[in-house]
Structures are given as C-alpha cells and as structure tokens.
C-alpha angles and dihedrals in degrees: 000000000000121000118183131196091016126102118231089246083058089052097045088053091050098045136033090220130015126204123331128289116203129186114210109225100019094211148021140118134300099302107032109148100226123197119224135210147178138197133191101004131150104287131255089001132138119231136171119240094218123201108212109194129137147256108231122187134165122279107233126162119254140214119179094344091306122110111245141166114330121075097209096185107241146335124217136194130176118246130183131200132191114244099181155307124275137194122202116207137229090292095045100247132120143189120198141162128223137167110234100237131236103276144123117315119239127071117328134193122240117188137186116226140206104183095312099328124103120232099184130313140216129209127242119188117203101225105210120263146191143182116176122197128249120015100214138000135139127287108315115014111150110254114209110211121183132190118194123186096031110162119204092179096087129051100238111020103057095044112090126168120200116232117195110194090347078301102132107235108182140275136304127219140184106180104117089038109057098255098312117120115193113173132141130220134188132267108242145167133034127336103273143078114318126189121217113193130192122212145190101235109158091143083065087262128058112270090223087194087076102126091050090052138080085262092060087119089067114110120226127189145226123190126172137210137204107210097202132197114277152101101306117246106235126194127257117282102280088254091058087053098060122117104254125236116279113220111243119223115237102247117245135223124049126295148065114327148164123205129179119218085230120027084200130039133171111258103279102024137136110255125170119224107213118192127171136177098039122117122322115245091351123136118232138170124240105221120191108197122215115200103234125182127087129261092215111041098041128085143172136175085354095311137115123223103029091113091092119131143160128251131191133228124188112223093182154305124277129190109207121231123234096282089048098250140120158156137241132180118206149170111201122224091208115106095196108124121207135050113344122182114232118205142184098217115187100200089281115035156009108278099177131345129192134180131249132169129211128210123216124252126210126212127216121272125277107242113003109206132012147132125295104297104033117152104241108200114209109186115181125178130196095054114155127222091221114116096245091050094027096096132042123190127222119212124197111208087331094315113114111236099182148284143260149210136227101210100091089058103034095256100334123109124198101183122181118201120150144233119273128169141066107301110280136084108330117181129225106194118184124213140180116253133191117238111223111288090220096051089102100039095054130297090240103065123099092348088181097058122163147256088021099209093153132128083002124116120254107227089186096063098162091067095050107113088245104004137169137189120207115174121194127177118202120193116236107224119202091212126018121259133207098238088056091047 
C-alpha cells in the first residue's frame, strides 16, 4: 500500500497497523542473521525495527535494601532494545538484514516503529543452544558447557538439568544472565567415551516423552567427552577458592551512622566496623546478631519456619571521640553466613545499624585419599539459615549425593558422604541450593510448583542469587595407607 503525500506518524494515527513485516527464517538460535522485510508502508520514510525481551532476576525478600530470609521465585520486567534502522522506497517496501542478539530464548516481538508508535510487528523464537570446550582430556579437566537462548519465563521451556553418564548433576539457570549459562564441570570417570546430556526438567527430572508432547519443539542435547590418558588435572588448594571481600561505600548525609570497610567477607575474616555522629565521648558496645531458631521444628499458627529471632553478640566496646565518632577492627566468632545486622547498642537502645554479609568457606577434605568406603568428611562454614543460602549440595564425580542444611550448627556443615570408584582421582564439587519457597507459607500450598529447582545443586553457581563453587579431588586407594588414616 502506497500512501502519498501522507508521514508515517499520519499513517500510525489513522490505522492500528500499517503494511506487513516478515522475518525470514522465524526461528533459530542466538546469532541467526534474519532478513527483514516490509510491505505496503508509508513511502520514502525511516523506522526502527525494535527487539522487545525481558530482564528477569530472583525474587528475594528484602529488608533495608539487603536480601533476607524468603525465596519469592522471580521478578520480571519488559526491555526493548533498538535492532536498526530501515527505509522504505518509493513503493514502501524494505529489505533489511539483522543478528538476533544474545537474549533470552522463547517468542519474541519484533516492531516496526515509526518515533514510539508501532506500525506493525513479526515474531522471532530463540531456539536453545549449546557448545561445550574441549572435546576430550584426561580426569578432570575442567569441561566448559554453555547454553545460550534459555528462557525462565515460562515454566518448561527455561529449566534444564545436566546429566553426566545418565548421573543427574544438578540444574542449570539463566535468570540473572539473559539467557546465557556458562558453568564447568569436571572431567570424571574412566578413559574412554562420556556422555553428557541436557534435559528439560522443570518438574525437578527430565520428562523423557518429550518428543510426543506439546514441548516436542524443545531441544535437548547430547555431548560427548573423551576422558584420555594423562596426568589429571586437580582443583586449587579450597583457600584459593573463597569468594573474596567486597569494598563497602562510606555512607552519605548527617547523622548517626555505622559502615563496614567490606559489605561482604569470607566466613572468618577481619572486617572494621566505622560509626560517626553518635554520642561524643560516650562508651558504647558493638553488637553482631545470629538468627537462631529451626525451619523444621518450629511452628506457629500451623507453619513451619516462623521461630526465627535475633540474638546479640557483643564483638566488643568503643568509646567515641569528640566528634562522636570511632573505629573498630573484628573478627566475629559467629559462623553464620549471610546478612547480619551490626549494631552500636547504648544499654537501651539501638543507636546506628548497618549491614554486612558473610560467604561461606570450605575446609579440605578429611581424609584425602583412601580405599572404597572411606568416610569423606565436607565442612563448610558460612552457611546461611534463609531460605535461598540455607542448603549446599554435594556432587560425587558429577552425580548429586545429597544436600544439607546450616541451621543445626549455627552455619557450619559436616557432611559425610564415601568413596566410591576404581581406585584413581574422584571429585567432590559443592553448590548452593534453594530450600523450598513455600516452606514458610505452609507446606501445604501449591505442592506442584514449577519450575521444582529445590535440594538440587546449582551448576550455574554464578547466577545464584548468592552462589558459591568448592572443588575438591580425593584419591581412591586400592588398599588403605598410614598417612590418610
């Protein structure tokens, strides 16, 4: 359709939509050069061919700006971003060609627009992709693994687990990432061939009737790996694997006010506590608070999980200068990862708070090597009792053993799990893992929620809203020795 005389804007007003868009092909993966085209528009006039997607993050309960107890699932929000500009010719037709960016998968929106009004508009679905780096090595060599076009949105199609030789590893997530997972795992197991599979698994397994369902256009993937001979590859030693501090900003305005050098610390750390404009020459005590109580034992008004208080421990007693402020350096005794709340207390009340988090720290295996059987001792501290850092989970040679919780000794873990395998390097990886979102709204509310992502280990770590990677390797004896005893 040709309308002379008329702008584009002239056409918009008169019309709902103007012409015809066509992508050219309607789908593929991140990448994918499209051609566009358009039919019928307004003549010799300039649009934007505009990409609408989302930003996606997880939902996590606040409390003065800090995430705290309640996993909520996730929060969503639209974005749109400008692919290029277009002409139409005398005729009022265009070609043009764009790459579909690196975004979320699914069906996406693609309008043509003329200022901020929409002429007409195609459709473009991100089909899910994956490379994974290298191909072969010997055990373990780390195995990058990427997944690009993952789409958390909707219920099935953005929820993936890793299998490694049909062994469930964990789950993989790209909420915080636009779509892209990047994550490594080890190399383990005996030379020879390994298959690594990826599955849609939003109900928390695979559904293996995929291609006779409505999701039969999901893609799944298998990748295999050749473990070679060779000198195995082993992870850092555990204290070059802990999160590192996280400067803190001096807090602006009047008043009275407390600051931490670092808003987040590995467990254990020194950390100094600053506070000014409190009371000149007065004494006051520094007070760090644990969360103490038990999700599972605790109940009120029919839940679990509402037990939860506060207790104060003093770090350590501060007299103000003239001008009411001080410094104090700590180390706090308490092994109870996530938010605390830091406080400067005068006998009666709450003069200042302030907010810092602590990481967890993992410990090196006990033993480290040893026959089949042997009892492996992981001990973690920092662990957290939210619902989001409550949980790690523990993975043998890529198969997940199990999880466990911080609550029972206030943040720490001692987890036992035991050597399998012919004798040789076997890995122990730790991961974060969410604790169930309805476990403190009843137990009984939507009991088939998905997608189910809990007691199982993020392999994704970095997009965990807090997460968190130790590898370990123990050495599989064929007979027992005096120095691993």
């Amino acid at each position: 359709m040709t309308i002379s005389g008329e702008t584009a804007t002239d056409t918009v007003k008169q019309s709902k939509f103007v012409g015809r868009v066509r992508l050219t092909p309607e789908h593929g993966p991140v990448g994918t050069d499209v051609l566009a085209e358009g039919f019928g528009l307004p003549a010799n006039s300039e649009f934007t061919l505009v990409w609408e997607s989302y930003d996606a993050e997880w939902k996590i309960e606040q409390r003065d700006g800090v995430d705290w107890n309640q996993f909520r699932g996730l929060r969503f929000s639209d974005r749109q971003e400008n692919l290029i500009q277009v002409s139409t010719d005398k005729n009022g037709d265009f070609k043009a060609q764009f790459e579909i960016p690196e975004d979320f998968g699914g069906m996406h929106d693609v309008y043509l627009m003329a200022k901020d009004r929409k002429l007409n508009k195609a459709g473009f679905r991100i089909d899910l992709s994956a490379k994974m780096s290298p191909s072969e090595g010997p055990v373990g060599t780390p195995i990058s693994i990427s997944l690009y076009g993952m789409n958390p949105a909707h219920p099935i199609e953005g929820w993936y687990q890793i299998y490694y030789d049909n062994k469930m590893t964990g789950f993989v997530t790209a909420v915080q990432s636009k779509g892209t997972a990047t994550f490594n795992i080890p190399a383990t197991g005996d030379v020879g061939t390994h298959l690594i599979a990826l599955e849609d698994a939003s109900f928390g397994v695979p559904y293996l009737g995929l291609e006779c369902s409505p999701y039969a256009y999901l893609k799944t993937f298998q990748l295999p790996f050749e473990l070679t001979p060779g000198e195995p590859v082993l992870p850092p030693p555990i204290q070059e694997q802990l999160q590192l501090e996280q400067p803190a900003a001096v807090p602006e305005g009047e008043g009275a006010c407390l600051w931490t050098d670092d808003f987040e610390i590995p467990c254990g750390a020194a950390f100094t506590v600053f506070g000014r404009g409190l009371p000149a020459n007065q004494t006051l005590q520094i007070r760090w608070l644990d969360i103490v109580g038990d999700r599972v034992s605790e109940m009120n008004d029919g839940r679990f999980g509402t037990g939860f208080q506060e207790m104060p421990v003093l770090m350590g007693e501060v007299t103000c200068d003239a001008q009411g402020c001080f410094k104090l350096r700590v180390v706090p005794e308490s092994v109870q990862g996530g938010a605390h709340v830091i406080e400067a207390w005068d006998g009666k009340a709450t003069l200042a708070q302030t907010y810092l988090r602590m990481t967890k720290r993992g410990y090196p295996l006990r033993p480290k090597a040893g026959p089949i059987g042997t009892p492996i001792t992981v001990e973690v501290d920092g662990v957290s009792w939210t619902e989001h850092e409550n949980l790690i989970a523990i993975n043998y040679d890529n198969s997940l053993v199990g999880y466990a919780c911080g609550n029972d000794l206030m943040g720490k873990i001692l987890a036992k799990i035991h050597a399998t395998g012919t004798p040789g390097w076997h890995f122990i990886d730790v991961y974060p893992a969410f604790r169930t979102r309805r476990f403190s709204v009843g137990i009984d509310e939507e009991i088939m929620e998905v997608p189910y992502l809990y007691q199982k280990s993020i392999v994704t770590w970095k997009d965990h809203p807090h997460g968190f990677h130790f590898c370990y390797a123990f050495k599989v004896e064929a007979h027992s020795t005096k120095e691993n005893s």
